[in-house]
C-alpha positions in Angstrom: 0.0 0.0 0.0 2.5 2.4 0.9 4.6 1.6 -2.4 1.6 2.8 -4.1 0.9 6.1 -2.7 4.5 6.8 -3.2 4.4 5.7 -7.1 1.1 8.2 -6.8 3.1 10.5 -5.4 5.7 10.3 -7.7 3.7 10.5 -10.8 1.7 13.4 -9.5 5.4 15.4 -9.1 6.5 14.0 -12.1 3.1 15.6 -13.8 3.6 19.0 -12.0 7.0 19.3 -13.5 5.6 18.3 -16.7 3.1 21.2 -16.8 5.9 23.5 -15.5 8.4 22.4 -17.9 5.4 23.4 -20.6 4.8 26.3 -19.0 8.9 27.4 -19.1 8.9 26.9 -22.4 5.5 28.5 -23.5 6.9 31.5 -21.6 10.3 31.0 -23.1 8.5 30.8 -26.7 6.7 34.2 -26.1 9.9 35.6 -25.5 11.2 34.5 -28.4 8.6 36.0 -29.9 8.6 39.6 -28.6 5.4 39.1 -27.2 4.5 42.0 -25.0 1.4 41.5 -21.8 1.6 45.2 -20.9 -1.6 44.1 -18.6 -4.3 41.8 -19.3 -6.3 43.8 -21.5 -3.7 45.5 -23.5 -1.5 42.9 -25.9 1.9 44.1 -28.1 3.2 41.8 -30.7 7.1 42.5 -31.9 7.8 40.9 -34.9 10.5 43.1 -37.1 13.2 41.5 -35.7 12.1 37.8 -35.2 14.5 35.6 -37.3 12.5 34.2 -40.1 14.5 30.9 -39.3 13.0 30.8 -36.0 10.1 28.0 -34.7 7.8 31.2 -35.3 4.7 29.2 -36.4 4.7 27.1 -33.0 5.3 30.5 -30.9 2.3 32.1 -32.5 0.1 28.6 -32.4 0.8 29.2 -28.9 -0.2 32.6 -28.4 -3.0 32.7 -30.8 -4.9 29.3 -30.7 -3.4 27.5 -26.9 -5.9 26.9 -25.3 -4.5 27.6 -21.9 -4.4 31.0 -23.1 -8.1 31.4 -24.3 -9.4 32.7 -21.3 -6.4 35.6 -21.5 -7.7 36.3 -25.1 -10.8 37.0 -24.1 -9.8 39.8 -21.8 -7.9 41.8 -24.5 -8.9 44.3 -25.6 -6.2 46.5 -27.0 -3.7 44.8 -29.4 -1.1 45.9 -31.9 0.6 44.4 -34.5 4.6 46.0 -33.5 5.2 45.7 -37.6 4.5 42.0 -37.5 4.0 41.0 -41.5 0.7 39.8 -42.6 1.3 36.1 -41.9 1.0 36.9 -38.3 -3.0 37.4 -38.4 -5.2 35.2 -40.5 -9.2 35.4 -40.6 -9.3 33.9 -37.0 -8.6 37.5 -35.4 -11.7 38.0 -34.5 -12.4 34.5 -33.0 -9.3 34.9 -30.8 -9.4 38.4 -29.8 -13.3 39.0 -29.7 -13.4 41.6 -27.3 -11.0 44.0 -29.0 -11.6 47.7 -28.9 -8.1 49.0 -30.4 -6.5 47.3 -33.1 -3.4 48.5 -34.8 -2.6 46.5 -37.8 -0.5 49.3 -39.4 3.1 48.5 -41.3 1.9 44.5 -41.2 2.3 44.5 -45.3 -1.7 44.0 -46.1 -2.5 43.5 -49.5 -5.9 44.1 -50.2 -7.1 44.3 -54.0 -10.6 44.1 -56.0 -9.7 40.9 -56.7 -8.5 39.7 -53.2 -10.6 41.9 -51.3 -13.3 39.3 -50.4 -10.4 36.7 -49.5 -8.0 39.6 -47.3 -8.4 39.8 -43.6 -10.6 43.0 -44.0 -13.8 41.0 -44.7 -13.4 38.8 -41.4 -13.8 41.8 -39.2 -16.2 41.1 -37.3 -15.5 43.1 -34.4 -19.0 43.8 -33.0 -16.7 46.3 -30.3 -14.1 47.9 -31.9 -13.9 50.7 -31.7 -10.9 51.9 -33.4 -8.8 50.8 -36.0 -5.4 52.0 -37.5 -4.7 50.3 -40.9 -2.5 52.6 -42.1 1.2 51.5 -43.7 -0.5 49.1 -45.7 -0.9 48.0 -49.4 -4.6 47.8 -48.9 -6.2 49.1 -52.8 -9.6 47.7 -52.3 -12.2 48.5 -49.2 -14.7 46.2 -50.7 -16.8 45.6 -47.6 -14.2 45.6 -44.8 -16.0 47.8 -42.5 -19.4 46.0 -42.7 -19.4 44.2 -39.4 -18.1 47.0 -37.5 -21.1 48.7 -36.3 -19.4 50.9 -33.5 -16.3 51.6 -34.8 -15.2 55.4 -34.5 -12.2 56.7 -35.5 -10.4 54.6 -38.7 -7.0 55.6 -40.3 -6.5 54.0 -43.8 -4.0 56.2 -44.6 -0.7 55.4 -46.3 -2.4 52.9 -48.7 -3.3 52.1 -52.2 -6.8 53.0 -51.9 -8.6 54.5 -55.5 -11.9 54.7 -55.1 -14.3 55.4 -51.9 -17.9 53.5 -53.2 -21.3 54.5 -51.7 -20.8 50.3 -49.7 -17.6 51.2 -48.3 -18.8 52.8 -45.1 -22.3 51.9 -45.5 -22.8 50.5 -42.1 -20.7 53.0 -39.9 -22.7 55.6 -38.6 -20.6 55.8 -35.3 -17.5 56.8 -37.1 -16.5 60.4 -36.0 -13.2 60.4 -37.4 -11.5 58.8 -40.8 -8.6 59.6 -42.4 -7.8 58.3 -46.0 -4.8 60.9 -46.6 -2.2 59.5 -48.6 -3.7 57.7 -51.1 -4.5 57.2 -54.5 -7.7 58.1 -54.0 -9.1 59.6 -57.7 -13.1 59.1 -57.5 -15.2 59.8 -54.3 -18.7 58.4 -55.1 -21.6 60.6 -54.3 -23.5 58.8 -51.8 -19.8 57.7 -50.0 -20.3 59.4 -46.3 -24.2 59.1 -46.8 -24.6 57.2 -43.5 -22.2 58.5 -41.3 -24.3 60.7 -39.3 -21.6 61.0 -36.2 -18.7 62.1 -38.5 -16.8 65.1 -37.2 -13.2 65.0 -39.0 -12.5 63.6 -43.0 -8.9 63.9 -44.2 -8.7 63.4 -47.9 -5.6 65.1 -48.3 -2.2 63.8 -50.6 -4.8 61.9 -53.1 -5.2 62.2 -56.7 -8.8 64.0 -56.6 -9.5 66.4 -59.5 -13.2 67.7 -58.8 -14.3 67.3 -55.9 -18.5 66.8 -55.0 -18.8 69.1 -51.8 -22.5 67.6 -51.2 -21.1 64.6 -50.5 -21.1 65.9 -47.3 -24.8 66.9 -46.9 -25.5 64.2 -44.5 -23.0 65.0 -42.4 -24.6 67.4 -40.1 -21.5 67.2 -37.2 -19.1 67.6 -39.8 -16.1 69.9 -38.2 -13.0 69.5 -40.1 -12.6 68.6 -44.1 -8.7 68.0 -45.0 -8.4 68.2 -48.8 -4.6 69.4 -49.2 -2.2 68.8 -51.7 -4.6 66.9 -54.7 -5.1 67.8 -57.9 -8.6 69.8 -57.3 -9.2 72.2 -60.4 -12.9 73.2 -59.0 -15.7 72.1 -56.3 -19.3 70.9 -57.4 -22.2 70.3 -55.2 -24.0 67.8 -57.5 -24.5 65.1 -55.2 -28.1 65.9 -53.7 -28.9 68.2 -56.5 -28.4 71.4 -54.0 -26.2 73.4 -52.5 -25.0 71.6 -49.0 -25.0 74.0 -46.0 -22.3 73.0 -43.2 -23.8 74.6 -39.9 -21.3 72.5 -38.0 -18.0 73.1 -40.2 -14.9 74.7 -38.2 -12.1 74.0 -40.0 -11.3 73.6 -44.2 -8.4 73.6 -45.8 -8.2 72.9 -49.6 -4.4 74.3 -49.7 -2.4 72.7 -52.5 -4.4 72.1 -55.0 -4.9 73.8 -58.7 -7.8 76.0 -58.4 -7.9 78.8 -60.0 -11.5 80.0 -59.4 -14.4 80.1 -57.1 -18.0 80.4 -57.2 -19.1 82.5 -54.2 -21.6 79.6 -53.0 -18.7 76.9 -52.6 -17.5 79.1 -49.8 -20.9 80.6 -48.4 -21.6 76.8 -48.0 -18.9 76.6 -45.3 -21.4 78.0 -43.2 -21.4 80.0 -40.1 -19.5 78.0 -37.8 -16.1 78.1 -39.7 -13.4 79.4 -37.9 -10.0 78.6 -40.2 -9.8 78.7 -44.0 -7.0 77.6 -45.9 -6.7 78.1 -49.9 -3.0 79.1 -50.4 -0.7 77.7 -52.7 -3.5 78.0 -55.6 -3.3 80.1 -58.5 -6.1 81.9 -57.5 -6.2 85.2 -59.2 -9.6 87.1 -57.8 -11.8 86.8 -55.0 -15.4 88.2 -55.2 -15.8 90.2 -51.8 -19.3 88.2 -51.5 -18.0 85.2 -51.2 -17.1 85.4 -47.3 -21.3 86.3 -46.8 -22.4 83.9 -43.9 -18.9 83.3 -42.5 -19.3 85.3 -39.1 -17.0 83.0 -37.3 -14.0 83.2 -39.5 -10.5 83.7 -37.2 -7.9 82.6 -39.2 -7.5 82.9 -43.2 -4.5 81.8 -45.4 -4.3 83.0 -49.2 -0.5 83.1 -49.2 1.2 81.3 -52.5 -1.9 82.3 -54.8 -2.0 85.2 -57.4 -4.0 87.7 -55.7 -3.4 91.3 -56.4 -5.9 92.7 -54.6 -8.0 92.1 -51.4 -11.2 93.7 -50.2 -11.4 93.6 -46.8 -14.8 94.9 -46.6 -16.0 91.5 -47.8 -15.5 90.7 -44.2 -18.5 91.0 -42.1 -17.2 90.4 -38.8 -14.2 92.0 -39.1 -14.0 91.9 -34.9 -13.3 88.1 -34.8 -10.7 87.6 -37.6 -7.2 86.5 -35.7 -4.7 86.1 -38.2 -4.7 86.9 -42.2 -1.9 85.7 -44.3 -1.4 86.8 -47.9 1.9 86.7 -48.0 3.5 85.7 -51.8 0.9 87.1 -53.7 1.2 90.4 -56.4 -0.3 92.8 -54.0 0.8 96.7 -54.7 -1.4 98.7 -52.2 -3.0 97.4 -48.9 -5.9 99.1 -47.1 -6.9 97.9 -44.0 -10.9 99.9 -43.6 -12.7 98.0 -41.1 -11.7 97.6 -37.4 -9.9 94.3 -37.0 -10.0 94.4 -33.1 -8.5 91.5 -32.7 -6.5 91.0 -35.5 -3.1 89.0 -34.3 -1.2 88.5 -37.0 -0.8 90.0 -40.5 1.5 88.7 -43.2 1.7 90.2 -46.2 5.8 89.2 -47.0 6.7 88.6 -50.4 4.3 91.2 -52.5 5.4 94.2 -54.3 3.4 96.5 -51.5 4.2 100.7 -52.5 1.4 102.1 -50.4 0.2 100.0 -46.7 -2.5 102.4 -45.4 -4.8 101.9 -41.8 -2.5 100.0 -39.9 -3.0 101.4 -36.6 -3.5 101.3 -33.1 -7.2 102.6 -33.7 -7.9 99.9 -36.5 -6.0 96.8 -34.8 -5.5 97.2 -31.1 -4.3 93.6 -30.7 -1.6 93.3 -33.5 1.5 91.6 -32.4 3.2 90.9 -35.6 3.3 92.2 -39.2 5.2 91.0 -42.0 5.4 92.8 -45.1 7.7 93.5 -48.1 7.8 97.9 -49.5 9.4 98.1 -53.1 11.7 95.2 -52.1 12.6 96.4 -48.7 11.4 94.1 -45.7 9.7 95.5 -42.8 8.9 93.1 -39.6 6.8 94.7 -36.6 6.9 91.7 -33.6 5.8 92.7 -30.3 3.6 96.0 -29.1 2.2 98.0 -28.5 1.8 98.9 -32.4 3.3 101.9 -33.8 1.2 104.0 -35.6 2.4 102.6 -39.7 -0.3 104.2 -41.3 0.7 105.5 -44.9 3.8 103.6 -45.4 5.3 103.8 -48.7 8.3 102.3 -50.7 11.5 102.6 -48.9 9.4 103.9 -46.0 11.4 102.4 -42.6 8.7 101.1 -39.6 9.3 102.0 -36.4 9.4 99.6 -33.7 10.4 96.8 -36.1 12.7 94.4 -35.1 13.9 91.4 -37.5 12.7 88.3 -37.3 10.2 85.5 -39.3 6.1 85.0 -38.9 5.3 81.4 -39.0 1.6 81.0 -40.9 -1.2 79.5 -37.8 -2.3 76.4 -38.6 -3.5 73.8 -36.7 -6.6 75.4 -35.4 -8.5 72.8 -35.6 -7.4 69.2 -34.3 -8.0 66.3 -36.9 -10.1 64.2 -34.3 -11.9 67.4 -33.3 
């Protein structure tokens, strides 16, 4: 009897070490595998430097599909890819990991194409709580209907893809999205109907794509809207053909179309902007004339940069608040005479470097109490004011010196406007 319970005894300890001994070397394979617990709900796989030589199928069969680790799975709910390459996830991601809220997949070498798509880990998403999703870095050309089991996602970064076309499926299911950003791109068609049923949007970034029009009523739904990105495409003019009217942003705070080719604009494309918008960004267009109507309905405006376009002139009575208006850059333009004649109280900043500027009249103490700093160019002479209080300038001519001036740069505000705003 007593031989027995020893030989029990012996086989339990001999089991014990057994399932330590696995346990040793399931840790030792996540170390080998860069496999980072930062806490039980947040997961960081790092894979750039794993040698390809490596028992790296067994390490991730291990992490991914043990089942002593199940229960651990279920609690996460962060997890990033560390530049893993695209063999690390497969369609089980969402079986493993169903509780994910945060998934960064970016840099993992995705190739997504119309004639992959349906087969590419974007159509196995079905994350019923993410939340939000970075899939940027990627090869990814196609969306297809990646997003379609994502109900609650919010915020989405597909930049730094291949992506050509946004359909009118693409985001069809995704009202809770607030912020996107499909900057840097090859995005050349936006379908009409593409953002129709993202009611909770607040932030698009189109910008670095290959747009040449662009449909400003694809927006219409989008009554939150707050910030539209479209720098640096290849935009020629706006249309608002997508409902058949005119879209009016009530919402709209910041919109930059900087970088582009247009060369001119209806008044309605920026009356549309609404009331709300605070930050407007058009330089580095040829723009060659504004039409002083075209800033009717912007009461909010702040902050307005038309530097790098061809202006020559500027009516500054086309601005009916003139109170609220911040900062004003028309620097590198063909501007010879500048007239301030409405009451910029708290006017900032005024660039106007790089014109051909003979005659600068109204600058004053009385017409911009706040002024801090003024750049401006007189017949090839360079005058800075930087710091105040303001000297009275008014009348300044070619060759005329500015007292108070000191040298020194302006840097152009941006920025106003966060993208997840």
């Amino acid at each position: 009897m007593l031989i027995l319970i020893l030989i029990h005894v012996l086989i339990t300890l001999t089991c014990g070490l057994n399932e330590i001994e696995n346990q040793v070397k399931l840790a030792q394979q996540i170390t080998d595998c860069f496999f980072i617990q930062n806490s039980t709900e947040s997961v960081e796989l790092e894979c750039d430097t794993v040698n390809v030589n490596s028992s790296k199928s067994k390490c991730y069969s291990a992490l991914f599909e043990d089942e002593s680790m199940k229960a651990g799975r279920l609690k996460v709910n962060e997890l990033k890819s560390g530049q893993c390459r695209s063999q690390t996830f497969d369609t089980k991601l969402a079986e493993m990991f169903p509780n994910l809220v945060t998934l960064d997949i970016s840099y993992l070498g995705l190739k997504v194409t119309p004639q992959n798509v349906d087969e590419a880990i974007g159509v196995s998403f079905y994350f019923e709580k993410l939340k939000k999703l970075n899939a940027s870095h990627n090869e990814i050309g196609a969306l297809g209907d990646m997003f379609y089991f994502t109900a609650n996602i919010n915020d989405i970064d597909l930049s730094h893809n291949n992506i050509s076309i946004v359909s009118a499926s693409s985001f069809a299911t995704n009202d809770a999205v607030r912020k996107i950003d499909l900057s840097h791109n090859s995005i050349s068609t936006v379908e009409s109907l593409s953002f129709e049923d993202m009611g909770n949007l607040r932030s698009i970034d189109l910008s670095h794509n290959f747009l040449k029009t662009f449909d400003l009523g694809v927006f219409m739904r989008n009554v939150k809207l707050r910030a539209i990105h479209l720098e640096n495409n290849r935009i020629k003019q706006f249309t608002y053909d997508a409902y058949g009217g005119i879209p009016k942003f009530d919402t709209l705070v910041f919109f930059s179309a900087a970088g582009n080719r247009i060369e001119n604009l209806n008044e309605n494309y920026l009356q549309c902007l609404g009331p709300a918008l605070k930050l407007l960004d058009l330089s580095w267009n040829p723009l060659d004339q504004l039409n002083s109507s075209m800033f009717d309905g912007l009461n909010s405006l702040t902050h307005l940069n038309f530097s790098h376009t061809n202006l020559s002139q500027f009516d500054f009575d086309a601005f009916k608040h003139p109170d609220k208006m911040k900062s004003i850059d028309l620097s590198h333009n063909h501007m010879h005479t500048f007239n301030l004649t409405a009451n910029f109280s708290s006017l900032e900043a005024l660039n106007l470097e790089d014109n051909d500027l003979r005659d600068l009249k109204n600058i004053s103490n009385a017409t911009c109490p706040a002024l801090s700093s003024v750049g401006a160019a007189f017949g090839g002479l360079a005058g800075l004011i930087l710091g105040g209080p303001l000297g009275a300038v008014a009348g300044a001519s070619a060759g005329a010196a500015i007292s108070g001036g000191t040298s020194g740069t302006v840097s152009v505000v941006r920025g106003i406007v966060s993208k997840g705003d």
